[in-house]
N, CA and C atoms as a LAMMPS dump frame, in Angstrom:
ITEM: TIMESTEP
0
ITEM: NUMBER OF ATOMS
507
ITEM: BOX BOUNDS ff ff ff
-5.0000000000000000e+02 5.0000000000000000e+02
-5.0000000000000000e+02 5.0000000000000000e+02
-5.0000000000000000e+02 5.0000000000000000e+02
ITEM: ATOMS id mol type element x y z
1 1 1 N -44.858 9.949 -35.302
2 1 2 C -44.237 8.73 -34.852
3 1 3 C -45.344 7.664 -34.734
4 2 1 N -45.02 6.455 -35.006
5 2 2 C -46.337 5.262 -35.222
6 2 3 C -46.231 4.937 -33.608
7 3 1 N -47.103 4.008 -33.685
8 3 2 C -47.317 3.536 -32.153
9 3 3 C -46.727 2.793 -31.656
10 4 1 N -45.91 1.976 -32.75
11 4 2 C -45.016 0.617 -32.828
12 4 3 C -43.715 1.504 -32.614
13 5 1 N -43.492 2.754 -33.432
14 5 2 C -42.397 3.044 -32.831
15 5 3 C -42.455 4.072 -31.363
16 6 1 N -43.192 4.624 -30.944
17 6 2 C -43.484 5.309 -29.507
18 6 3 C -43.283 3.435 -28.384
19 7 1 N -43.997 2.51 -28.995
20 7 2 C -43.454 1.414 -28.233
21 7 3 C -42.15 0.805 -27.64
22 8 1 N -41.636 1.042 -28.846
23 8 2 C -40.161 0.896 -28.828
24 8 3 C -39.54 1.431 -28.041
25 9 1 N -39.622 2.54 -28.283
26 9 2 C -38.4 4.14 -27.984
27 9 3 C -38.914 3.757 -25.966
28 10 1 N -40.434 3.656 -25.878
29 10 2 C -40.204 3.345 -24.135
30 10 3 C -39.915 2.33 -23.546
31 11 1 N -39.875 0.873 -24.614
32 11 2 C -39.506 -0.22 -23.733
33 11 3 C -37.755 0.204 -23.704
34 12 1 N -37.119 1.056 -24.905
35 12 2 C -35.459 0.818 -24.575
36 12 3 C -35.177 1.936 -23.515
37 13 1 N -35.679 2.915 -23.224
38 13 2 C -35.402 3.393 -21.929
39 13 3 C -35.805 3.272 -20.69
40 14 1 N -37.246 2.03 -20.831
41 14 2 C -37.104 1.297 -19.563
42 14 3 C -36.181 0.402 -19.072
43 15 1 N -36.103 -0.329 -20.126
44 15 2 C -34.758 -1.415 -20.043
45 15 3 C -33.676 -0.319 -19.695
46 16 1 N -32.735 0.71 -20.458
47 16 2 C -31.807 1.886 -19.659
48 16 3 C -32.048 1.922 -18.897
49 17 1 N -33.351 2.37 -17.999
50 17 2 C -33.427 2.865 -16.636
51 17 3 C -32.753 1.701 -15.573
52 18 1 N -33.613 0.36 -16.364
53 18 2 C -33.461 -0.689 -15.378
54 18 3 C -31.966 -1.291 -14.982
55 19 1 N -31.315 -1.46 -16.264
56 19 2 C -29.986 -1.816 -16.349
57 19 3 C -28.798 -0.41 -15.759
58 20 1 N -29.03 1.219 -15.451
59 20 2 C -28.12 1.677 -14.428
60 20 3 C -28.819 1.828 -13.425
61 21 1 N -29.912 1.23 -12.888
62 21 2 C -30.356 1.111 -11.292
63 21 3 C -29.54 -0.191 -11.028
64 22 1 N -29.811 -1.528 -11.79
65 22 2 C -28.71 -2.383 -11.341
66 22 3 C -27.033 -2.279 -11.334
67 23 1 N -26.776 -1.155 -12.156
68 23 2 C -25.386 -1.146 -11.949
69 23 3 C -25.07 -0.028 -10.674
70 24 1 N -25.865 0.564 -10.668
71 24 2 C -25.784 2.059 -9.335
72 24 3 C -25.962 0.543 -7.961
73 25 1 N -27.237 0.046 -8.173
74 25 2 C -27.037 -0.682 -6.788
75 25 3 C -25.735 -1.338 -6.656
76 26 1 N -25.337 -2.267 -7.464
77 26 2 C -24.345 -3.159 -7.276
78 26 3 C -22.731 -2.482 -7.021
79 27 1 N -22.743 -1.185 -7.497
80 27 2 C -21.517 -0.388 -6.771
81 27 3 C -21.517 0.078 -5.797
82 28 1 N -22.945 0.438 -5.146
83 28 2 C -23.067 0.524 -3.518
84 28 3 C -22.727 -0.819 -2.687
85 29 1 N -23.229 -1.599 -3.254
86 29 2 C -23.246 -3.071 -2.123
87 29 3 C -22.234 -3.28 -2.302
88 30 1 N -21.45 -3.342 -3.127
89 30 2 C -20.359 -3.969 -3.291
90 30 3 C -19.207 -3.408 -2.037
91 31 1 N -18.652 -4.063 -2.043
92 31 2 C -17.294 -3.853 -0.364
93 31 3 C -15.849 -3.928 -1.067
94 32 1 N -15.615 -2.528 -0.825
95 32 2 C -14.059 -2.366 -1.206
96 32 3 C -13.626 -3.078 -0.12
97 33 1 N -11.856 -3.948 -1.341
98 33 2 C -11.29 -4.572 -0.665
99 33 3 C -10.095 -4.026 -0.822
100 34 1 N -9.419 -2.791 -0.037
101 34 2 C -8.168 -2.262 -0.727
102 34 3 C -6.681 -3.3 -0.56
103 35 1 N -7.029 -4.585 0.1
104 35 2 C -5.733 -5.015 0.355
105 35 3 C -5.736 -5.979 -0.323
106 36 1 N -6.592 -5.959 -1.443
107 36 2 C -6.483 -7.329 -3.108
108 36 3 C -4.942 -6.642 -3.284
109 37 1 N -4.739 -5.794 -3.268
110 37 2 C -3.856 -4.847 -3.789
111 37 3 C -2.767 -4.556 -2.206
112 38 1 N -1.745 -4.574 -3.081
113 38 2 C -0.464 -3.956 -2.082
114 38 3 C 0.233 -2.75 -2.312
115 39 1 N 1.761 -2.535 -1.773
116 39 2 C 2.728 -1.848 -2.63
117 39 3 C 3.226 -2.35 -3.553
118 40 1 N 3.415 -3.628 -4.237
119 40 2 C 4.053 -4.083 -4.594
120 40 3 C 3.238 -4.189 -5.426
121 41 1 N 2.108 -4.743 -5.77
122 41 2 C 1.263 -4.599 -6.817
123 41 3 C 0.787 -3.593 -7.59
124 42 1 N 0.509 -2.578 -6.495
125 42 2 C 0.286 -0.921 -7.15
126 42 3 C 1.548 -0.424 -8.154
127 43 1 N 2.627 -0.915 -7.74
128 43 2 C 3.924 -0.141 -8.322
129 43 3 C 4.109 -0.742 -9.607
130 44 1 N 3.566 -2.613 -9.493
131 44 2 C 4.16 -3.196 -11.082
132 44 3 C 2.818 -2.743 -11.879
133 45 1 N 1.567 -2.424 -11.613
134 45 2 C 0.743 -2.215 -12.74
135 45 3 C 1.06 -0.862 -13.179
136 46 1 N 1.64 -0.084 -12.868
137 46 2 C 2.254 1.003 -13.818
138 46 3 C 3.021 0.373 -15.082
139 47 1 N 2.596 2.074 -15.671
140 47 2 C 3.491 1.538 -17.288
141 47 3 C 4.636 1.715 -17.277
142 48 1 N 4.827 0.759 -18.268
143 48 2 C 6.046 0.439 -18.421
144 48 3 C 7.041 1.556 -18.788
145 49 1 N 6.827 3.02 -19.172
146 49 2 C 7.385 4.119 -19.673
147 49 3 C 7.563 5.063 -18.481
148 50 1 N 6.873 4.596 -17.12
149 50 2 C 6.436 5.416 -16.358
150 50 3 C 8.021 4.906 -15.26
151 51 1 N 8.606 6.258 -14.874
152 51 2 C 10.002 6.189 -14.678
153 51 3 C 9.86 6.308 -13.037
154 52 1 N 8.816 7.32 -12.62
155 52 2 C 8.712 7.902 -11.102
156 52 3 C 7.195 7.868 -10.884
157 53 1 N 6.727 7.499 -9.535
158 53 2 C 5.569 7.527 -9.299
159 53 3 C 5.34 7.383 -7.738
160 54 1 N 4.618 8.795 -7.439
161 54 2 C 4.149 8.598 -6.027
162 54 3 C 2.795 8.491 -5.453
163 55 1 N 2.702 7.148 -4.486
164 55 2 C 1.528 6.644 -4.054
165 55 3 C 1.301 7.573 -2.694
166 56 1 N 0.279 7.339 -2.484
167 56 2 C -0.639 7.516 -0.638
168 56 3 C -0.702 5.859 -0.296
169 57 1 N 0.065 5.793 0.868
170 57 2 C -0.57 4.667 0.969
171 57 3 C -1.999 4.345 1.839
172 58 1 N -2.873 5.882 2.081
173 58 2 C -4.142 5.543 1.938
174 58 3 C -4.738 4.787 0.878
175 59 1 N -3.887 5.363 -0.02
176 59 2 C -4.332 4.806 -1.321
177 59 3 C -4.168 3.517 -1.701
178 60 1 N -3.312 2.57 -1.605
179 60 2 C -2.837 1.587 -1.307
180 60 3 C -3.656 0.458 -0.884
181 61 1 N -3.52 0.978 0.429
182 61 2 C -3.845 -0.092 1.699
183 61 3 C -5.503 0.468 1.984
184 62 1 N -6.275 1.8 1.939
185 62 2 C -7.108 1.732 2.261
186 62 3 C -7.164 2.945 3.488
187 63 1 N -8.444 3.938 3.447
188 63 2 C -8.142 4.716 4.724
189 63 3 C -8.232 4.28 6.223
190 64 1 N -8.948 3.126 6.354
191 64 2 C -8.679 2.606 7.71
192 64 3 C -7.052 1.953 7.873
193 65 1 N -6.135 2.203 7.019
194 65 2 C -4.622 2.137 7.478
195 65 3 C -4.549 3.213 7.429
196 66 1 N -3.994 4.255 8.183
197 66 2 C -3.496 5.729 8.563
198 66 3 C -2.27 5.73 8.658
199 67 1 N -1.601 4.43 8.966
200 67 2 C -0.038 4.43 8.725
201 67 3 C 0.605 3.622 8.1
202 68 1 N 1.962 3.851 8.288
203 68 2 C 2.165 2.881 6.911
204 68 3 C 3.941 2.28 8.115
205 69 1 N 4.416 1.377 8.4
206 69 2 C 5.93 1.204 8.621
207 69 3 C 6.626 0.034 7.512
208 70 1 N 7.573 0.602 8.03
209 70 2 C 9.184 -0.087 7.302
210 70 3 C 9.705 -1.053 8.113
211 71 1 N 9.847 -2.006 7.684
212 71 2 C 10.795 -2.885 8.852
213 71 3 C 12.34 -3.291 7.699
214 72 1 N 13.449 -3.561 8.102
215 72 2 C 14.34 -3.701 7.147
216 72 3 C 15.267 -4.584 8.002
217 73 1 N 16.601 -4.818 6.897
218 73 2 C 17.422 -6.186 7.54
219 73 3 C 17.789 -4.898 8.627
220 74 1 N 17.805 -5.836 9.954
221 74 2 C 19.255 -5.585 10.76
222 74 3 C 18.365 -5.159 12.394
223 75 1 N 16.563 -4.674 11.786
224 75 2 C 15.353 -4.556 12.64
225 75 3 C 15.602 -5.303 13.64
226 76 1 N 15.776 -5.508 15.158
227 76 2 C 15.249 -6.366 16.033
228 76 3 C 14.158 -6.386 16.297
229 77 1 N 14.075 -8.12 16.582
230 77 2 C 12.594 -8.411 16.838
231 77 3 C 12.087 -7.547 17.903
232 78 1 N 12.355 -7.514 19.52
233 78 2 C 11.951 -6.998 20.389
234 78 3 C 11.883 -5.253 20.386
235 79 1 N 12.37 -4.71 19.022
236 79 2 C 11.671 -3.561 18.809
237 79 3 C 10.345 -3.16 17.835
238 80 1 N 10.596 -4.475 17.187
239 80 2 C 9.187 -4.263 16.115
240 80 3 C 8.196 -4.627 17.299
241 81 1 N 8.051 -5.534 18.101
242 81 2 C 6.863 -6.426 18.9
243 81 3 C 6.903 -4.618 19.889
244 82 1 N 7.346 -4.289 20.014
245 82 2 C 7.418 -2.439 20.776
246 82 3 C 6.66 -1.924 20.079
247 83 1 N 6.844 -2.001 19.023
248 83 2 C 5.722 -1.155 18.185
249 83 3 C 4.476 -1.748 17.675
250 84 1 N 3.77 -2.572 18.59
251 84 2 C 2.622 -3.382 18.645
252 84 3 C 2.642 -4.222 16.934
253 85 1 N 3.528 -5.039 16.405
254 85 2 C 3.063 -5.487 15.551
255 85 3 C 3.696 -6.861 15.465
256 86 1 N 2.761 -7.715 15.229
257 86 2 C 2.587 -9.201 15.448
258 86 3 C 3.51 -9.509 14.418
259 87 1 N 4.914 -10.432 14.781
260 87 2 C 5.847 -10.55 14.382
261 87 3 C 5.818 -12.38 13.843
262 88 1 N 4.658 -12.618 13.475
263 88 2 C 4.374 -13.9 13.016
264 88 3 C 5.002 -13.924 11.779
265 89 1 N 4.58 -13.323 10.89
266 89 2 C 4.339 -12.977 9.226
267 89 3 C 6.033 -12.385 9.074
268 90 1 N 6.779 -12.271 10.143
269 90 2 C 8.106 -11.614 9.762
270 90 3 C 9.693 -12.948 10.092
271 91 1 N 10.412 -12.65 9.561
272 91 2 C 11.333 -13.471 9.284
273 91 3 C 12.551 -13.13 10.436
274 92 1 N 12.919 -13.737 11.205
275 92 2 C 14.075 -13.213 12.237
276 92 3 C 14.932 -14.386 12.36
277 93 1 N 16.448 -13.859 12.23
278 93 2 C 17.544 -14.677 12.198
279 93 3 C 18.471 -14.229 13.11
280 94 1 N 18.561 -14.78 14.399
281 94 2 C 19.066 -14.434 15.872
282 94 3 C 18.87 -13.3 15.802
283 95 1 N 17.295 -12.999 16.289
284 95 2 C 16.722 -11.716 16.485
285 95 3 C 16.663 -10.509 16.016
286 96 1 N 17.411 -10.64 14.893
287 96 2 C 16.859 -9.538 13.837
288 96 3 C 16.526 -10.004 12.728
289 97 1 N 15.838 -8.784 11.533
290 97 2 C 15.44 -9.175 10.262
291 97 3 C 16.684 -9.242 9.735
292 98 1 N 16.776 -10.363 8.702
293 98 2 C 18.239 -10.791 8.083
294 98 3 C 18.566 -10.387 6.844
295 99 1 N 18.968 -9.609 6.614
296 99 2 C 19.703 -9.303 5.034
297 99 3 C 18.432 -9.947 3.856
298 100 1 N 18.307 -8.878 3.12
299 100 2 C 17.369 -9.62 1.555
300 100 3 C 16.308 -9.34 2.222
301 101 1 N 15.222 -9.025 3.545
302 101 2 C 14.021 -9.045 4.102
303 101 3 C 13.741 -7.914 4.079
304 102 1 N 12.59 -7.438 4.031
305 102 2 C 12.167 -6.257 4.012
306 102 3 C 10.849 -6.096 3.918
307 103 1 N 9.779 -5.38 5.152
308 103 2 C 8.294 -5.887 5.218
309 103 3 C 7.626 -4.167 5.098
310 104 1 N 6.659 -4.281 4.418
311 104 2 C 5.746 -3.01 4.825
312 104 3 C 4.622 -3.29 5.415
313 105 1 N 4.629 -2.487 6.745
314 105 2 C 3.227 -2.922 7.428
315 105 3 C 2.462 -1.933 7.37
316 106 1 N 1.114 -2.086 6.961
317 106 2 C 0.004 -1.21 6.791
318 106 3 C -0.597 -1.408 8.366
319 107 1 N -0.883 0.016 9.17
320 107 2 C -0.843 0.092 10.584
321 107 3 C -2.792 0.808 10.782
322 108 1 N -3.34 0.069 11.47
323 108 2 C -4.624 0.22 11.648
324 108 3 C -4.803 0.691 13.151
325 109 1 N -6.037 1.364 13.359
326 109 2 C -6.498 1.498 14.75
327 109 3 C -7.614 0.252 15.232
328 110 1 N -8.143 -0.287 14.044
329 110 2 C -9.401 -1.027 14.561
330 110 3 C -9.014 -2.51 14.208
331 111 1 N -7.983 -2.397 13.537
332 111 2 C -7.806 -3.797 12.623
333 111 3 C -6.693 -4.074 13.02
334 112 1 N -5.843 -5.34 12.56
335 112 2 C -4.714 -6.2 13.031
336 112 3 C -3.74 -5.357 11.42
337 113 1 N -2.71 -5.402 11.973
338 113 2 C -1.968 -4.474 10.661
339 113 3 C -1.575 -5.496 9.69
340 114 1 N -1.67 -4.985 8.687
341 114 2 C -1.674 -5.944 7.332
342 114 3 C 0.159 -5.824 7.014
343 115 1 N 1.055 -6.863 7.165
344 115 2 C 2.091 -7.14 6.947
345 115 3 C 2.401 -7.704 5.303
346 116 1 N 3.238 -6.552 4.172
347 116 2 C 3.395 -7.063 3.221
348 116 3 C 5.067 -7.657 3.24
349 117 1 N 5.089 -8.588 2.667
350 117 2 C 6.791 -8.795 2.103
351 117 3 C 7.249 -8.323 1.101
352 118 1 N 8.331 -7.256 1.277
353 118 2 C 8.618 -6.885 -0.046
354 118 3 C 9.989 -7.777 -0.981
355 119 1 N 9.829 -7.94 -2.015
356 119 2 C 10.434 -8.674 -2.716
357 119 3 C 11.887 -7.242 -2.923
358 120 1 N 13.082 -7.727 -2.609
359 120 2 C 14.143 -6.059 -3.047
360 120 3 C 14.403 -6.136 -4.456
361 121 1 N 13.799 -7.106 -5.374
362 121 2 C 14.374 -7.302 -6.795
363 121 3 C 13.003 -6.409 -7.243
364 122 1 N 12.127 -6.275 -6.825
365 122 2 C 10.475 -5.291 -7.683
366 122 3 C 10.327 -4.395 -6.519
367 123 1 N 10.541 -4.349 -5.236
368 123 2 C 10.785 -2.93 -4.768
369 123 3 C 11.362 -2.428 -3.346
370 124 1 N 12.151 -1.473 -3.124
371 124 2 C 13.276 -1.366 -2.216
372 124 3 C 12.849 0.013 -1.625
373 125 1 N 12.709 -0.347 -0.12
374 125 2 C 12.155 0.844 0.774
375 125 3 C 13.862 1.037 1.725
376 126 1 N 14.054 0.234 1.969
377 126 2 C 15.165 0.05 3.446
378 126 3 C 16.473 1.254 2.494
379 127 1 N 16.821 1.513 1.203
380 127 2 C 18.13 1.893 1.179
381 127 3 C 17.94 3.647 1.79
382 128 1 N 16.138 4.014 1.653
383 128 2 C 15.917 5.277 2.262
384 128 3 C 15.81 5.615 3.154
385 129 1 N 15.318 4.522 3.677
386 129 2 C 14.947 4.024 5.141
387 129 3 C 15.995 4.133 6.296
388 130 1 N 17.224 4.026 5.843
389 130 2 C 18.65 4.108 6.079
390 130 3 C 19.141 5.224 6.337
391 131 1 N 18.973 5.749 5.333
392 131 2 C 19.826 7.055 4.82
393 131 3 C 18.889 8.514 5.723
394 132 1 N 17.41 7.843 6.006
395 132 2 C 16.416 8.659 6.85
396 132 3 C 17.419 8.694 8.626
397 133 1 N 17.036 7.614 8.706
398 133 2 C 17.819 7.213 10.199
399 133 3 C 19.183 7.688 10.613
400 134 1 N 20.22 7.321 9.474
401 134 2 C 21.62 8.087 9.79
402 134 3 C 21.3 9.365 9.589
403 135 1 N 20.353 10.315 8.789
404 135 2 C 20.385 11.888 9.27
405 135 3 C 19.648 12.2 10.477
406 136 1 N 18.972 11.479 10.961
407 136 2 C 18.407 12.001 12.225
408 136 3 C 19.603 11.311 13.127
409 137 1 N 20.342 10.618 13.103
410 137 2 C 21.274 9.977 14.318
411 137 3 C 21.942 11.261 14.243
412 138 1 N 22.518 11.665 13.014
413 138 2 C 23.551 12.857 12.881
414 138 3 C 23.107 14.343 13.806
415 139 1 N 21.725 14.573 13.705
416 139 2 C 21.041 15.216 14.045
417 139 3 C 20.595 15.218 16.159
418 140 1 N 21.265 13.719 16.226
419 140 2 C 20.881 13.88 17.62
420 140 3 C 19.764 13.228 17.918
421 141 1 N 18.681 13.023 17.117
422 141 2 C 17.462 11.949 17.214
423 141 3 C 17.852 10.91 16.952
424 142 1 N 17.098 9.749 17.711
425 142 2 C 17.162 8.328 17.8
426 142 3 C 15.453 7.77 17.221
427 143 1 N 15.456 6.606 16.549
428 143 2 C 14.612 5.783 16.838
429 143 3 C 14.973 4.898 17.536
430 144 1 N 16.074 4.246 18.222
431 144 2 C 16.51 3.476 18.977
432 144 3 C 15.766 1.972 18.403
433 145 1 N 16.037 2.162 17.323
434 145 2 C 15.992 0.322 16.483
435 145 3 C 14.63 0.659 16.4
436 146 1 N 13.553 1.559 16.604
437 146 2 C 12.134 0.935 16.363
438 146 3 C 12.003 0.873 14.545
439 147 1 N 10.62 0.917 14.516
440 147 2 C 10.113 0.744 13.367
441 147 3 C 9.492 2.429 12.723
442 148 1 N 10.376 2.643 11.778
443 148 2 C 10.048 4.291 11.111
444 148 3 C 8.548 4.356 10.925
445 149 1 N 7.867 4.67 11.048
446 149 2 C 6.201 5.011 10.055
447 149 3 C 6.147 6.375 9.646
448 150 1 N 4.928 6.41 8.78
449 150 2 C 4.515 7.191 7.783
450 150 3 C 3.168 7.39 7.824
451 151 1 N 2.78 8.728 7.965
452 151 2 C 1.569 9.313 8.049
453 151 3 C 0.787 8.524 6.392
454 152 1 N -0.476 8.043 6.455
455 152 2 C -1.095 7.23 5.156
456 152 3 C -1.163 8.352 4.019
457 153 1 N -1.447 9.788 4.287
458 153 2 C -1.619 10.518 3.656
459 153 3 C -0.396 11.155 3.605
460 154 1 N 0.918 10.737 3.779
461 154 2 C 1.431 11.234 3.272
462 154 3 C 2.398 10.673 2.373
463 155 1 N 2.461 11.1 1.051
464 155 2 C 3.252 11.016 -0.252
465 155 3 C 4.306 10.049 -0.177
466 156 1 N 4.735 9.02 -0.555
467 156 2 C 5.878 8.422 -0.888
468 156 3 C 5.899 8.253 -2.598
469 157 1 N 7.883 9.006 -2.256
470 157 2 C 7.919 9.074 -3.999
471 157 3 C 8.853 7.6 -3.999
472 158 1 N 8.382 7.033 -5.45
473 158 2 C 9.284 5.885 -5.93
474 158 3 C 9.606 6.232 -7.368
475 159 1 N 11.144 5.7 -7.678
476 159 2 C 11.602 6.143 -9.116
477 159 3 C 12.634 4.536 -9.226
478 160 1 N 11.874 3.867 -10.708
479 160 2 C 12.25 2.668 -11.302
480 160 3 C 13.834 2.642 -11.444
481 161 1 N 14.592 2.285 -11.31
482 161 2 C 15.659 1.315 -11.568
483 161 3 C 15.906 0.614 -11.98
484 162 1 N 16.374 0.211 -13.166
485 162 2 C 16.618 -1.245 -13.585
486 162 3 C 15.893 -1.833 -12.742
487 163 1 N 14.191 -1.77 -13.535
488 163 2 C 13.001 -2.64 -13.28
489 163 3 C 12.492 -3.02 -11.609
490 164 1 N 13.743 -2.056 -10.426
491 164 2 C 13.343 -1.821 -9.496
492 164 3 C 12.485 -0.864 -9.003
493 165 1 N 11.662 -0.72 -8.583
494 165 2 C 11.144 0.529 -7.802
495 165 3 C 11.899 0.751 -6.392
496 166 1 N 12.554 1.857 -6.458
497 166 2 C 13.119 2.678 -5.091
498 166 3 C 12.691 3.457 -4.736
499 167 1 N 12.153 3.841 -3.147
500 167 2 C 11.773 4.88 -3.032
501 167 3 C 12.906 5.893 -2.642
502 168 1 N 12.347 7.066 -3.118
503 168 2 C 13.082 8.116 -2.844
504 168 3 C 12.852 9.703 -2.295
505 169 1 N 11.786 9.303 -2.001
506 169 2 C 11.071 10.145 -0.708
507 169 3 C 10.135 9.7 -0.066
């Protein structure tokens, strides 16, 4: 090998070395932001072929949300504000949530809970949400109007609809 080429061959794997130390640093420093992203966003960047799909909403929202709630039409206010969540960001029409509304709140211990709006035309939590509540009423359990939650780690399934996402577990 000439000397011109032994030159070579070490300036391009110094330059390699140098260029993934800057990319290794810059993925450390860098600060995940898991709430660029919602439910509602996670669900439309799926493909378009893709019929059923279940999130974490650790995954979602981020592991400092550990929970996840539902608020839906018909919610009273003075039971969501029961379940410590700042009822600014939510819509109430003589004290309850009104028909067409429907919020997912990502529920923190250290942080203020991140309140999404869900749109019911791109994705619909409340018709399960429902159907959860009347089997436990049947059953003899009450939430007594509060707000349902969901362990972050645990599974919610959604399956498309005419371009809706529903969940269905």
């Amino acid at each position: 090998m000439t000397k011109f080429a032994r030159n070579l061959t070490a300036a391009i794997i110094a330059i390699f070395i140098v260029v993934m130390m800057v990319l290794l640093a810059s993925s450390t420093l860098r600060e995940e932001d898991h709430l660029e992203g919602n439910l509602t966003s996670t669900l439309s960047k799926a493909p378009n072929n893709l019929e059923v799909m279940t999130v974490m909403p650790t995954d979602v929202y981020g592991e400092e949300y550990p929970a996840i709630g539902f608020i839906c039409p018909g919610m009273q206010e003075d039971k969501v504000k029961e379940a410590q969540i700042d009822t600014k960001d939510i819509t109430f029409k003589d004290g309850k949530v009104p028909e067409g509304k429907s919020y997912a709140v990502a529920i923190s211990q250290s942080t203020e809970p991140f309140i999404e709006e869900l749109d019911p035309e791109k994705v619909e939590v409340c018709e399960m949400i429902d159907m959860q509540v009347k089997a436990m009423e049947q059953q003899g359990q009450s939430l007594d109007g509060g707000v349902p939650m969901v362990q972050g780690t645990q599974p919610l399934g959604f399956q498309r609809e005419d371009g809706t996402w529903k969940m269905v577990a």
